[in-house]
PyMOL Python script that loads the backbone (N, CA, C, O; Angstrom):
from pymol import cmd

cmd.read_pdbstr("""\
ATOM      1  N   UNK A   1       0.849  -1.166   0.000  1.00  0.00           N
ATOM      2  CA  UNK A   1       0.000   0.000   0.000  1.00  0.00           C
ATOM      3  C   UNK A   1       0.897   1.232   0.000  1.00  0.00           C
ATOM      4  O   UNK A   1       1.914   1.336   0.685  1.00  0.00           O
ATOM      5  N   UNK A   2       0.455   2.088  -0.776  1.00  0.00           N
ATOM      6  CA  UNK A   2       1.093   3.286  -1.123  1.00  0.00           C
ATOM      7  C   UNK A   2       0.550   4.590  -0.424  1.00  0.00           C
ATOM      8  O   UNK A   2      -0.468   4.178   0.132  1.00  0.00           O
ATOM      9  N   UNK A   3       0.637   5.620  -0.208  1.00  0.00           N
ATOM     10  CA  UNK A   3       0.897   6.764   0.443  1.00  0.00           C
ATOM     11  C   UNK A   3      -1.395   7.386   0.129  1.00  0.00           C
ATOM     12  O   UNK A   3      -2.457   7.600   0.715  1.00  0.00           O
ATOM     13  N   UNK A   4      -0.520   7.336  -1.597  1.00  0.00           N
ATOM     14  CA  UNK A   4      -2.690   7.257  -2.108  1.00  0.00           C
ATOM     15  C   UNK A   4      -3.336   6.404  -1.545  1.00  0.00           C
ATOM     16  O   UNK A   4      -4.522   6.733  -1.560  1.00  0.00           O
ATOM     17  N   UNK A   5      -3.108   5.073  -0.840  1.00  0.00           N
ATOM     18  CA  UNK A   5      -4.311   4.543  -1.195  1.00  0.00           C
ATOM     19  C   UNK A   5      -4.399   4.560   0.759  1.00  0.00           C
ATOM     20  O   UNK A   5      -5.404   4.396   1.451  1.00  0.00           O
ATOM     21  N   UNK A   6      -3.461   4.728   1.056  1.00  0.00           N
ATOM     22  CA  UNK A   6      -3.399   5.051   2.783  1.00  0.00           C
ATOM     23  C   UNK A   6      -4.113   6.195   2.893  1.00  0.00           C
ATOM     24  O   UNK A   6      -4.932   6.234   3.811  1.00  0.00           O
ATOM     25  N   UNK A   7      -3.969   7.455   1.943  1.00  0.00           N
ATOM     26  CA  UNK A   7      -4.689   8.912   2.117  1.00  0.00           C
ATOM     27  C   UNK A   7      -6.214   8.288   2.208  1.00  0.00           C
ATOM     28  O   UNK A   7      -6.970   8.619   3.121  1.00  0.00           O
ATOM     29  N   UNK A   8      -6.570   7.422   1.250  1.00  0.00           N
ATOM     30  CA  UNK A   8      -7.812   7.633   0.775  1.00  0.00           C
ATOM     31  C   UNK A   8      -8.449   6.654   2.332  1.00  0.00           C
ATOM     32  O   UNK A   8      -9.400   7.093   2.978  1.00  0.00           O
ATOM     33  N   UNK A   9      -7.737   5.342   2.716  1.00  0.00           N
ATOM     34  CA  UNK A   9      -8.143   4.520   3.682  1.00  0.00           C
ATOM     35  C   UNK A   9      -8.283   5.548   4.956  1.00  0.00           C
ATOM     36  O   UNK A   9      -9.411   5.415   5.432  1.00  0.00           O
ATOM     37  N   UNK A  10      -7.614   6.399   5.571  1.00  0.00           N
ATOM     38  CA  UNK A  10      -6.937   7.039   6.384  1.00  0.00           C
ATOM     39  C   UNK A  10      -8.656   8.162   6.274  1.00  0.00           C
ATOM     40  O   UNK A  10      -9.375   8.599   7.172  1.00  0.00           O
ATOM     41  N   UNK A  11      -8.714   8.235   5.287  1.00  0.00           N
ATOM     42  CA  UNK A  11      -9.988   9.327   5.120  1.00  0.00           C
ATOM     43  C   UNK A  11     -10.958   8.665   5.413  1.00  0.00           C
ATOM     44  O   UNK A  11     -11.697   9.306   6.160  1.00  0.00           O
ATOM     45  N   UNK A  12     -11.355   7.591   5.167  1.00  0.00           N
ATOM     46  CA  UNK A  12     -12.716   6.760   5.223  1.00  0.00           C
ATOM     47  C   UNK A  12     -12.674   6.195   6.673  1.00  0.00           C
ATOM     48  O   UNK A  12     -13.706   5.764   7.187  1.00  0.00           O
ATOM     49  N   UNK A  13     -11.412   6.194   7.375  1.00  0.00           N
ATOM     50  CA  UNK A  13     -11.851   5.880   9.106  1.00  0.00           C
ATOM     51  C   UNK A  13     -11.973   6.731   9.556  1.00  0.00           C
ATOM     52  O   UNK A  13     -12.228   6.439  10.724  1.00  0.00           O
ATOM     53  N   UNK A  14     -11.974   8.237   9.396  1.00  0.00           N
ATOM     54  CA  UNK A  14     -12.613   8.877   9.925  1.00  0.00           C
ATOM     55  C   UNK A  14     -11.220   9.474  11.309  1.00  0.00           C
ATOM     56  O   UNK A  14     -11.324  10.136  12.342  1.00  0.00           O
ATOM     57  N   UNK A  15     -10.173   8.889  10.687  1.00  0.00           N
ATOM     58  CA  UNK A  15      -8.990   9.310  12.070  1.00  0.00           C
ATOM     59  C   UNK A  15      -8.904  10.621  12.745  1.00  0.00           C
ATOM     60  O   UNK A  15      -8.575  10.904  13.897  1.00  0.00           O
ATOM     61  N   UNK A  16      -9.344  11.480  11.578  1.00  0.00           N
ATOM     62  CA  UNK A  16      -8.984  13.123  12.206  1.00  0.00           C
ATOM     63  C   UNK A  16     -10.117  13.915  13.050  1.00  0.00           C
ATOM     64  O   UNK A  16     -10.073  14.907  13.777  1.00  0.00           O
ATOM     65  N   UNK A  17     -11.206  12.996  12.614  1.00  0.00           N
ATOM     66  CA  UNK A  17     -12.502  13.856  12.923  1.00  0.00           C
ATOM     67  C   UNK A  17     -12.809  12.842  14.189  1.00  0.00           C
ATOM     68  O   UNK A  17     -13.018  13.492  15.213  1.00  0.00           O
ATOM     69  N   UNK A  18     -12.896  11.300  14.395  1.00  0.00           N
ATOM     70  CA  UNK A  18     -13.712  10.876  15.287  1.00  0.00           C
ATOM     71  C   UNK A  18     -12.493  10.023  16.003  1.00  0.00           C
ATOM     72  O   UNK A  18     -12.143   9.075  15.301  1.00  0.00           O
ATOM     73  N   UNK A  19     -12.103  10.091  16.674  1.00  0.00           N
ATOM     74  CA  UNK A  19     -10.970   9.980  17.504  1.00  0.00           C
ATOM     75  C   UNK A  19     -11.323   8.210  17.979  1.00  0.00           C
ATOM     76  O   UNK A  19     -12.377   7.829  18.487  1.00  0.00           O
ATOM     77  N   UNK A  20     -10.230   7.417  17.672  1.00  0.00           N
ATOM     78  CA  UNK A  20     -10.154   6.354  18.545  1.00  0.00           C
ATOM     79  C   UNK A  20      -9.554   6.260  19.595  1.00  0.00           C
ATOM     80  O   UNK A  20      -8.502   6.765  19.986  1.00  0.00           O
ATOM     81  N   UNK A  21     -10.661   5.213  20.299  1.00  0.00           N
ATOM     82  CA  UNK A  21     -10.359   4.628  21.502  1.00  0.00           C
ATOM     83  C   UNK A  21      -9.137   3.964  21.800  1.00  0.00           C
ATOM     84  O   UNK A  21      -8.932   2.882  21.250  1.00  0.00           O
ATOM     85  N   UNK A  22      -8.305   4.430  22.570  1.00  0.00           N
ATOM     86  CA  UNK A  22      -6.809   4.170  23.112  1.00  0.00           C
ATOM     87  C   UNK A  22      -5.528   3.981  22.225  1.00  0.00           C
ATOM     88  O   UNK A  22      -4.618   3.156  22.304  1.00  0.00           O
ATOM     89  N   UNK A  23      -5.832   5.368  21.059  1.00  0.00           N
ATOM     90  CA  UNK A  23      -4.287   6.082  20.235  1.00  0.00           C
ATOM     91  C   UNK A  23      -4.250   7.193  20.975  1.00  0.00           C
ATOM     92  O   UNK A  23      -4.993   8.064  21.428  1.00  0.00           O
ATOM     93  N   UNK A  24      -2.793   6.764  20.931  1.00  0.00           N
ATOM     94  CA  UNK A  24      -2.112   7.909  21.808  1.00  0.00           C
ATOM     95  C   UNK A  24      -1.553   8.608  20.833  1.00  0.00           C
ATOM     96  O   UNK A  24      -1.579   9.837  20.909  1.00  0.00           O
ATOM     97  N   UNK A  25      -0.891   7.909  19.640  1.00  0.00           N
ATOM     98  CA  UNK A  25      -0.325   8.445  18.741  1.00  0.00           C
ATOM     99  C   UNK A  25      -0.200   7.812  17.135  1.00  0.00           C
ATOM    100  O   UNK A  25       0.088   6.651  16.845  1.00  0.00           O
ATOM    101  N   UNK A  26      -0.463   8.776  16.328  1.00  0.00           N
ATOM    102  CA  UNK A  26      -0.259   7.813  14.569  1.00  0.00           C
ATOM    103  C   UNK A  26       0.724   9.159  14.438  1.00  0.00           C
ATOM    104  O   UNK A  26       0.951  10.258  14.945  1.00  0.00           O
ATOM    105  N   UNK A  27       1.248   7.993  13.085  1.00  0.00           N
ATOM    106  CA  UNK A  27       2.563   8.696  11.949  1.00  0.00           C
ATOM    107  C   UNK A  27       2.287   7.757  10.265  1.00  0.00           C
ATOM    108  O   UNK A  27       1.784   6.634  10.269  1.00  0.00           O
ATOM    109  N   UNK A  28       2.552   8.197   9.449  1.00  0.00           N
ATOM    110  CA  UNK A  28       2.937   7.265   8.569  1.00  0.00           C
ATOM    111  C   UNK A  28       3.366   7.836   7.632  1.00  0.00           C
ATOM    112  O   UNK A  28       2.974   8.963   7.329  1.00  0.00           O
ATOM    113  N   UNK A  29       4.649   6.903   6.685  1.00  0.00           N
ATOM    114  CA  UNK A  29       5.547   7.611   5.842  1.00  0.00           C
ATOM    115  C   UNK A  29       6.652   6.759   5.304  1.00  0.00           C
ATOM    116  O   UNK A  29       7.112   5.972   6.131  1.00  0.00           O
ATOM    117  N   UNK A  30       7.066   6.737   4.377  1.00  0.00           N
ATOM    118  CA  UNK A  30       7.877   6.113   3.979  1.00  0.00           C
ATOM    119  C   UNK A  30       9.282   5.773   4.222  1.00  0.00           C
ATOM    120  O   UNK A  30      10.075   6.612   3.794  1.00  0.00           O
ATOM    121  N   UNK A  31       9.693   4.939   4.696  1.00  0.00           N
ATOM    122  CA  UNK A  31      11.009   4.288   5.341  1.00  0.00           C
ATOM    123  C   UNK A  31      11.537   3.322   4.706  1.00  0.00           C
ATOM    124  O   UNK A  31      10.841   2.341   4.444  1.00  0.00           O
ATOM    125  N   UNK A  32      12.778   3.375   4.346  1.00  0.00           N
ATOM    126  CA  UNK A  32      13.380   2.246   3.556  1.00  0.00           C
ATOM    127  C   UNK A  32      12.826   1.568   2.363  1.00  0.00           C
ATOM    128  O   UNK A  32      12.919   0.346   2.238  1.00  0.00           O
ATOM    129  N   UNK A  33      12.182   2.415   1.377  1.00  0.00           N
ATOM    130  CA  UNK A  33      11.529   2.071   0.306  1.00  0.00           C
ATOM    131  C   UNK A  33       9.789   1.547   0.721  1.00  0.00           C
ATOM    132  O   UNK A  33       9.161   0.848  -0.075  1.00  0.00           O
ATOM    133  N   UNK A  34       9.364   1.864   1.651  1.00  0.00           N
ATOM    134  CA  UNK A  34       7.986   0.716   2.576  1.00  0.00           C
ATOM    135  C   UNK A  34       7.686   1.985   2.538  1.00  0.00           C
ATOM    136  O   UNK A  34       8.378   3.001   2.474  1.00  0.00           O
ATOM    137  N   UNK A  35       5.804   1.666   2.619  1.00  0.00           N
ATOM    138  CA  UNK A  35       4.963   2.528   3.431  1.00  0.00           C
ATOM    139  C   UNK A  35       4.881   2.740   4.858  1.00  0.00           C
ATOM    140  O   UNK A  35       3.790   2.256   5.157  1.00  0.00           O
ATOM    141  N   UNK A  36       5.332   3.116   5.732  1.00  0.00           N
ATOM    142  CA  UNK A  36       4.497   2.347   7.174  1.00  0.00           C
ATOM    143  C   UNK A  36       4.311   3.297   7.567  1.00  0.00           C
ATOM    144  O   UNK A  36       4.563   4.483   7.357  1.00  0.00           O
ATOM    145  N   UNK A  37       3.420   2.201   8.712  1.00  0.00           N
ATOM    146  CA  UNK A  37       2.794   3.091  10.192  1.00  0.00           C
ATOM    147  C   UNK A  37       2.982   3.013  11.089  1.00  0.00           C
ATOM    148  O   UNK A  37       2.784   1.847  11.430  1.00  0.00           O
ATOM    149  N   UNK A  38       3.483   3.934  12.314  1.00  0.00           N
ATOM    150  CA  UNK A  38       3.977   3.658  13.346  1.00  0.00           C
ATOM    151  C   UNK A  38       2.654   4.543  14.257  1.00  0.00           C
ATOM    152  O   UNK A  38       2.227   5.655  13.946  1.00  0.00           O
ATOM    153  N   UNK A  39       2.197   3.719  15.399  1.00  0.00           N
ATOM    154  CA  UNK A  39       1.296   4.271  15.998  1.00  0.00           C
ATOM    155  C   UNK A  39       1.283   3.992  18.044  1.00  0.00           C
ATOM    156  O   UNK A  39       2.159   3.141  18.199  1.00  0.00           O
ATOM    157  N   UNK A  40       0.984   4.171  18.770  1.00  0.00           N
ATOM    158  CA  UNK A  40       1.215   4.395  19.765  1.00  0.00           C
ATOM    159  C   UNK A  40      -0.176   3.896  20.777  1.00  0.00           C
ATOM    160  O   UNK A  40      -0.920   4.867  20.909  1.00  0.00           O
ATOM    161  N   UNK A  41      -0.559   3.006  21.304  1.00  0.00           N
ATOM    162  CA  UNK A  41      -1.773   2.601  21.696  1.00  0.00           C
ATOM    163  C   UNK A  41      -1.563   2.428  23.222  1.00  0.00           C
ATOM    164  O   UNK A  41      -0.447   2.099  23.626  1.00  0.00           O
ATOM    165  N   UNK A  42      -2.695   2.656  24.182  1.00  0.00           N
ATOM    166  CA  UNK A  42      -2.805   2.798  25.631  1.00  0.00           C
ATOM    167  C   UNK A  42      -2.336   0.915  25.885  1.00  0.00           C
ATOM    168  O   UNK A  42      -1.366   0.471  26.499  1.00  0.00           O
ATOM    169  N   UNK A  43      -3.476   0.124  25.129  1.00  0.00           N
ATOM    170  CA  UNK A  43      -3.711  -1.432  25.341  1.00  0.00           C
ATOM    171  C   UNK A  43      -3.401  -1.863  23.974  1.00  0.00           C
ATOM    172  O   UNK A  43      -3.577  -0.949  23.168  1.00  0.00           O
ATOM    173  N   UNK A  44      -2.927  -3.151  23.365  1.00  0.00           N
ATOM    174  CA  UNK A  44      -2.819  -3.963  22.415  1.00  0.00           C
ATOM    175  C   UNK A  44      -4.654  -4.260  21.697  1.00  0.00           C
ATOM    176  O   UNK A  44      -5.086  -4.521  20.574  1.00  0.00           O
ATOM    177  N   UNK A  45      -5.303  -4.035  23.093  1.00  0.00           N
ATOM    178  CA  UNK A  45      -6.551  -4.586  22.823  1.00  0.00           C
ATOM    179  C   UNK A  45      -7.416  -3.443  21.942  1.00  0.00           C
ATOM    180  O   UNK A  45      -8.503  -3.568  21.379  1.00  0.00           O
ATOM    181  N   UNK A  46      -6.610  -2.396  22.028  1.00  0.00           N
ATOM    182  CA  UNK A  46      -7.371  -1.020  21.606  1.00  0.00           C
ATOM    183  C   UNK A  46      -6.980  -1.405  20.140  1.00  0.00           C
ATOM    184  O   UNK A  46      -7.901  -1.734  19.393  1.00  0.00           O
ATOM    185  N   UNK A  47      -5.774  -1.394  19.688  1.00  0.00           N
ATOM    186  CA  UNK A  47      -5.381  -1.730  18.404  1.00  0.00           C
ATOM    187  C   UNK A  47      -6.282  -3.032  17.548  1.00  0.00           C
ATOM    188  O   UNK A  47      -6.841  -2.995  16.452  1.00  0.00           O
ATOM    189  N   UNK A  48      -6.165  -4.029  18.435  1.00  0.00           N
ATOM    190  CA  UNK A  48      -6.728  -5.174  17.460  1.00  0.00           C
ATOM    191  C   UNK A  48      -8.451  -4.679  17.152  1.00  0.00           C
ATOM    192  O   UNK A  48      -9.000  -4.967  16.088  1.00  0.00           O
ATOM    193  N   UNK A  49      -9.101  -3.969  18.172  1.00  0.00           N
ATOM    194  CA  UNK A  49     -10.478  -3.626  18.210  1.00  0.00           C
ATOM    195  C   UNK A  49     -10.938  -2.441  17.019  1.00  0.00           C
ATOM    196  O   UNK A  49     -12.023  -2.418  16.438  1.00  0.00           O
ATOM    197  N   UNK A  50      -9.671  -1.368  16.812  1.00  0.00           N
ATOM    198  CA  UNK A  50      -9.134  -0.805  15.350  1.00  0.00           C
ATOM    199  C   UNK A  50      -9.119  -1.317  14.065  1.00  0.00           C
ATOM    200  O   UNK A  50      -9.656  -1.043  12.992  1.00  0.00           O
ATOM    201  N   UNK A  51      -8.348  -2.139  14.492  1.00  0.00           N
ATOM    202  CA  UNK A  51      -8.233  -2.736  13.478  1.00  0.00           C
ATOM    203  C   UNK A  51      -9.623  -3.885  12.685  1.00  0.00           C
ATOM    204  O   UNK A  51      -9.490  -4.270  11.523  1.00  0.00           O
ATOM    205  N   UNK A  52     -10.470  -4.158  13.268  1.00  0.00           N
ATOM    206  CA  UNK A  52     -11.195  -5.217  13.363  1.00  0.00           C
ATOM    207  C   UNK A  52     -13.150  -4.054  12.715  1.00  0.00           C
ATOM    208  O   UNK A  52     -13.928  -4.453  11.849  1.00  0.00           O
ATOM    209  N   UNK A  53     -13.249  -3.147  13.281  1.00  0.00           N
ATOM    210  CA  UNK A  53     -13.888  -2.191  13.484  1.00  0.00           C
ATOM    211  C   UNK A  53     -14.137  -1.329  12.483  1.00  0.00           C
ATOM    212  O   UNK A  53     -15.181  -1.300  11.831  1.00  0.00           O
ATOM    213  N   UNK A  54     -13.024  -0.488  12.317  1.00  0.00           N
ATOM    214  CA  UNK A  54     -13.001   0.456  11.479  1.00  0.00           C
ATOM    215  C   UNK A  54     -11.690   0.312  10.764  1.00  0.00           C
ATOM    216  O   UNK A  54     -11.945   1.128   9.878  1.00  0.00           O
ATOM    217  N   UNK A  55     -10.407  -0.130  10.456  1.00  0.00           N
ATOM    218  CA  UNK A  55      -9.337  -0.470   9.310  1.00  0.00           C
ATOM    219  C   UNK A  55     -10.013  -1.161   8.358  1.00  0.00           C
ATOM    220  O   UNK A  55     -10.770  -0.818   7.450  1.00  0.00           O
ATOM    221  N   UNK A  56      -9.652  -2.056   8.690  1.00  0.00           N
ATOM    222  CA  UNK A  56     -10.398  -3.603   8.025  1.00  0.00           C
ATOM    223  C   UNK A  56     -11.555  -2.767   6.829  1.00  0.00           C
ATOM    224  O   UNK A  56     -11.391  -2.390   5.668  1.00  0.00           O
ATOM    225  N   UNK A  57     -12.807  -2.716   7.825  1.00  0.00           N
ATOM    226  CA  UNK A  57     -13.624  -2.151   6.649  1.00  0.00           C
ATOM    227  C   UNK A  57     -13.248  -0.885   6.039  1.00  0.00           C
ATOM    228  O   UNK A  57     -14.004  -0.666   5.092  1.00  0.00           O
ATOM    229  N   UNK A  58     -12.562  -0.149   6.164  1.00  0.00           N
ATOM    230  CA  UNK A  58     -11.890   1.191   5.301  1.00  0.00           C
ATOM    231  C   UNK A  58     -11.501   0.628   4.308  1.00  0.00           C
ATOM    232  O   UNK A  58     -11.776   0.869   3.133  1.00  0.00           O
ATOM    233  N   UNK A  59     -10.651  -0.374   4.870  1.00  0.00           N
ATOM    234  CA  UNK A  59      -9.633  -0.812   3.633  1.00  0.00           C
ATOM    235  C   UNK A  59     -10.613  -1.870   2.495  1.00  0.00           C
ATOM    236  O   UNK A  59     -10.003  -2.459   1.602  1.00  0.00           O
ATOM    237  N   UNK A  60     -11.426  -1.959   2.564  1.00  0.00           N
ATOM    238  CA  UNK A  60     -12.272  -3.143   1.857  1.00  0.00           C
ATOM    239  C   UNK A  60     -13.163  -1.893   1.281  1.00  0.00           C
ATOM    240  O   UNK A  60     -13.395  -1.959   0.074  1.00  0.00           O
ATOM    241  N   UNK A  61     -13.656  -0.840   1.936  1.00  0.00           N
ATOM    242  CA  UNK A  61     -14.492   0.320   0.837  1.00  0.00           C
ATOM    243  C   UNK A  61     -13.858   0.702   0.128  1.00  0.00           C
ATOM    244  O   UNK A  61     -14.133   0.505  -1.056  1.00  0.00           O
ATOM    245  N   UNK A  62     -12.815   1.360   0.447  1.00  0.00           N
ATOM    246  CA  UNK A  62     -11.757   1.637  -0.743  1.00  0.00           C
ATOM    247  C   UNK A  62     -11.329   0.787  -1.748  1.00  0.00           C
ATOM    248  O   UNK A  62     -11.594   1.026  -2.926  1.00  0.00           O
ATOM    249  N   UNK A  63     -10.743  -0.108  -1.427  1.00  0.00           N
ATOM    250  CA  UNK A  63      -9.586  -0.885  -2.291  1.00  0.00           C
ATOM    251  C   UNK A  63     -10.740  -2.309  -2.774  1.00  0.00           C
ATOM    252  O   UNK A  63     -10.641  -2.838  -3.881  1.00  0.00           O
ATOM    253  N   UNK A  64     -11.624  -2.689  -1.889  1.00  0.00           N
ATOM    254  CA  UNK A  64     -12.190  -3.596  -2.676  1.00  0.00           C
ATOM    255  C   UNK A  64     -11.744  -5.459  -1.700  1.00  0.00           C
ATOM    256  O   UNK A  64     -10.584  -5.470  -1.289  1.00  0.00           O
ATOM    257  N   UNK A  65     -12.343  -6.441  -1.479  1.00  0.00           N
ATOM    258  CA  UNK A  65     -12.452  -6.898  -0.674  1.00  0.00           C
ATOM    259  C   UNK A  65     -10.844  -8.053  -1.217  1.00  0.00           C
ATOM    260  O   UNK A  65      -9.741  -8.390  -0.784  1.00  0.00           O
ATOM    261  N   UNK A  66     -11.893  -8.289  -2.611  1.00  0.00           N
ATOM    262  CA  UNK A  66     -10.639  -9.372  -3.024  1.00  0.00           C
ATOM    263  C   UNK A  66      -8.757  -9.150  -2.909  1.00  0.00           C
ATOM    264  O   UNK A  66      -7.922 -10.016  -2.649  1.00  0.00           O
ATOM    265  N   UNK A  67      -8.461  -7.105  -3.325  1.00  0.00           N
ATOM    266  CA  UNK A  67      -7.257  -6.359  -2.999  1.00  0.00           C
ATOM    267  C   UNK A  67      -7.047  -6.505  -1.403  1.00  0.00           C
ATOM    268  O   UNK A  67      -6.084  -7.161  -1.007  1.00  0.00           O
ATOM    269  N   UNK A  68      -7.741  -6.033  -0.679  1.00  0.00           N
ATOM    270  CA  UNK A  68      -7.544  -6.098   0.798  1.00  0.00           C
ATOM    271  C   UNK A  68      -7.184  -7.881   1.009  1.00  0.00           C
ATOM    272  O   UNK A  68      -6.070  -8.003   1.518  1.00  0.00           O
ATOM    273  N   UNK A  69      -7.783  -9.081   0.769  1.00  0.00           N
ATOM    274  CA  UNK A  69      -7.606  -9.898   1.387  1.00  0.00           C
ATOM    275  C   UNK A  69      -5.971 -10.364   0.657  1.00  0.00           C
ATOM    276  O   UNK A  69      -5.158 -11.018   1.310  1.00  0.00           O
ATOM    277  N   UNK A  70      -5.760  -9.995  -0.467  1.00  0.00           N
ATOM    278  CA  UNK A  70      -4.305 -10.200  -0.849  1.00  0.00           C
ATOM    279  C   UNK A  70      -3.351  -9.548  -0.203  1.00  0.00           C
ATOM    280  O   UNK A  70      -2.319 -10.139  -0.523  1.00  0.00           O
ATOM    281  N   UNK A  71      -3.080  -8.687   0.513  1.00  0.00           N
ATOM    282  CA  UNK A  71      -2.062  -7.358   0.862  1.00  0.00           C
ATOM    283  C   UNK A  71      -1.710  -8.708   1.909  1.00  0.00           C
ATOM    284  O   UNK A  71      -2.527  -9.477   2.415  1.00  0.00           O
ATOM    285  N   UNK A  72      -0.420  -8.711   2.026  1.00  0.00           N
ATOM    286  CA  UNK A  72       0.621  -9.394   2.721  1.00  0.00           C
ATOM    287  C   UNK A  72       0.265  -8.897   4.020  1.00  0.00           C
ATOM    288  O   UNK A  72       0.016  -7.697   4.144  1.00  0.00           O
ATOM    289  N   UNK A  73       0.209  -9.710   5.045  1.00  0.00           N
ATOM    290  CA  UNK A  73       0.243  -9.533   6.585  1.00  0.00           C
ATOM    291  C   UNK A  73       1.223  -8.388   7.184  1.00  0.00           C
ATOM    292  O   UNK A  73       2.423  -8.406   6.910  1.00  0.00           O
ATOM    293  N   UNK A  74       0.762  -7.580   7.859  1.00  0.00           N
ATOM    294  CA  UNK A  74       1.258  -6.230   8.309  1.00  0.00           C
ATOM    295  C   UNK A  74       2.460  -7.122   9.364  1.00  0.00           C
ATOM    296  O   UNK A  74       2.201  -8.087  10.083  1.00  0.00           O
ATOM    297  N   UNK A  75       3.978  -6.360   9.152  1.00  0.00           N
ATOM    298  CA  UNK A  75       5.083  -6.782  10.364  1.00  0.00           C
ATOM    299  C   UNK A  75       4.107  -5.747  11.882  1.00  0.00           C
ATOM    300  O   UNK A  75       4.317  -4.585  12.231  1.00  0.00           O
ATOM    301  N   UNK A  76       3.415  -6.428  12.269  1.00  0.00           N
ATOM    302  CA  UNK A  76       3.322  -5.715  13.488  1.00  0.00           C
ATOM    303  C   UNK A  76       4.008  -5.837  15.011  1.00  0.00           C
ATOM    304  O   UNK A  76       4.030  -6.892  15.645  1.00  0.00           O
ATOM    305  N   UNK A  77       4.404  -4.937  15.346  1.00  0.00           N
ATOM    306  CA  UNK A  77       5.557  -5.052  16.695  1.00  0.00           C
ATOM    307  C   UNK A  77       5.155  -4.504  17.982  1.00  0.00           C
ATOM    308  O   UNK A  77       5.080  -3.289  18.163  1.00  0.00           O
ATOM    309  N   UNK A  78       4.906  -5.333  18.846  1.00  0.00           N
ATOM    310  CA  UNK A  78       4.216  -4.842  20.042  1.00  0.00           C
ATOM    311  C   UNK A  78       5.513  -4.595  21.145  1.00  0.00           C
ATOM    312  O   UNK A  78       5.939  -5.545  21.801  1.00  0.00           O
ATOM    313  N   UNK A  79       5.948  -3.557  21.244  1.00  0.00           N
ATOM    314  CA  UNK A  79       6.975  -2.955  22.367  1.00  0.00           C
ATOM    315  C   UNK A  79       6.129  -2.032  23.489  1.00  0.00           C
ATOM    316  O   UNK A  79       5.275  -1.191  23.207  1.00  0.00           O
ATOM    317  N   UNK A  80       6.555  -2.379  24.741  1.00  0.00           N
ATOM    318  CA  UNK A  80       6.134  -2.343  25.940  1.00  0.00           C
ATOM    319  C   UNK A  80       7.007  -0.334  26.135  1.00  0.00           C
ATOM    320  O   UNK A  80       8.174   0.050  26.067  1.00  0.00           O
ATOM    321  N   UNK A  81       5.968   0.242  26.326  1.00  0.00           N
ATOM    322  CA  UNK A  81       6.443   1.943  25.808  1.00  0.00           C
ATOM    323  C   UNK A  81       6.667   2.354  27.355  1.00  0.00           C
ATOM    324  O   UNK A  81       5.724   2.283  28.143  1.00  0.00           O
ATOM    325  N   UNK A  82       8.206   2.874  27.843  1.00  0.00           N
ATOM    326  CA  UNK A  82       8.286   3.339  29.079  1.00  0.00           C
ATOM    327  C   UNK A  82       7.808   4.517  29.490  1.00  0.00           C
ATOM    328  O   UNK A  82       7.289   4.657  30.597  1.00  0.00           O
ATOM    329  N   UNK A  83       7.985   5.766  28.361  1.00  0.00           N
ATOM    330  CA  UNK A  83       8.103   6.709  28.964  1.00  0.00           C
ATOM    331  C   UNK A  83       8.006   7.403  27.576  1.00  0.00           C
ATOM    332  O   UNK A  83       8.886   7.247  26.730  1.00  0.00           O
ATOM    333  N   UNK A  84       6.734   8.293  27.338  1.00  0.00           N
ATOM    334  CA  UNK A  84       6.412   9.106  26.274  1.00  0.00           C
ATOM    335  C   UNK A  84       6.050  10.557  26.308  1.00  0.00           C
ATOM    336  O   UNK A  84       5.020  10.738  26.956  1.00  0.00           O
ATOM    337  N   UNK A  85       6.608  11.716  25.782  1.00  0.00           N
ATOM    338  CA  UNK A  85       6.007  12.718  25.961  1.00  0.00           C
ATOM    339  C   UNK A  85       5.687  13.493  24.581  1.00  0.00           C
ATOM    340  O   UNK A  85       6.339  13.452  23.538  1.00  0.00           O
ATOM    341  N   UNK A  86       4.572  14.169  24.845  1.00  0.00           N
ATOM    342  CA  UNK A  86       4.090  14.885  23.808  1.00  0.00           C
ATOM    343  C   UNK A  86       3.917  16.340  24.636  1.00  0.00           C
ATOM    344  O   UNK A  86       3.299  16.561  25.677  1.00  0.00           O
ATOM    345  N   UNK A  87       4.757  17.320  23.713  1.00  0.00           N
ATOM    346  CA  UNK A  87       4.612  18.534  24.344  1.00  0.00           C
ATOM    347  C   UNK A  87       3.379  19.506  24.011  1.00  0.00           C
ATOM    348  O   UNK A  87       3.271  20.587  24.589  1.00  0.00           O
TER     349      UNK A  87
END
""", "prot")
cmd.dss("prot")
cmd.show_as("cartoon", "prot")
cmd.util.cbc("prot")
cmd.orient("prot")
């Protein structure tokens, strides 16, 4: 997934206007030739409930069910966050 088709997914969840339950923080941008996303969650459980909820179906209005179920499994990395500040 490319930068367009993240704009367009990214628009259809509604991220800017209706705030999810336990992000602390999103980014996304291109690193080492990749799209990614790096995001910041209170619980693991908040993420999978994201994801399950409102990603998932973004990504299936947009892109279409049969494209979404092909896209290679996201590297997702769950690190235990000590100490974060946002000024």
């Amino acid at each position: 997934m490319g930068a367009d088709q993240y704009d367009a997914v990214i628009e259809k969840v509604g991220l800017k206007d209706e705030p999810v339950e336990g992000l602390i923080f999103h980014s996304a941008g291109e690193l080492e030739g990749r799209f990614q996303v790096f995001n910041v969650w209170e619980a693991s459980e908040n993420f999978e409930r994201f994801v399950a909820d409102r990603l998932r179906p973004a990504q299936v209005a947009v892109m279409g069910e049969e494209r979404v179920a092909a896209l290679p499994d996201a590297d997702v990395v769950h690190v235990a966050i000590h100490n974060y500040v946002i000024p």
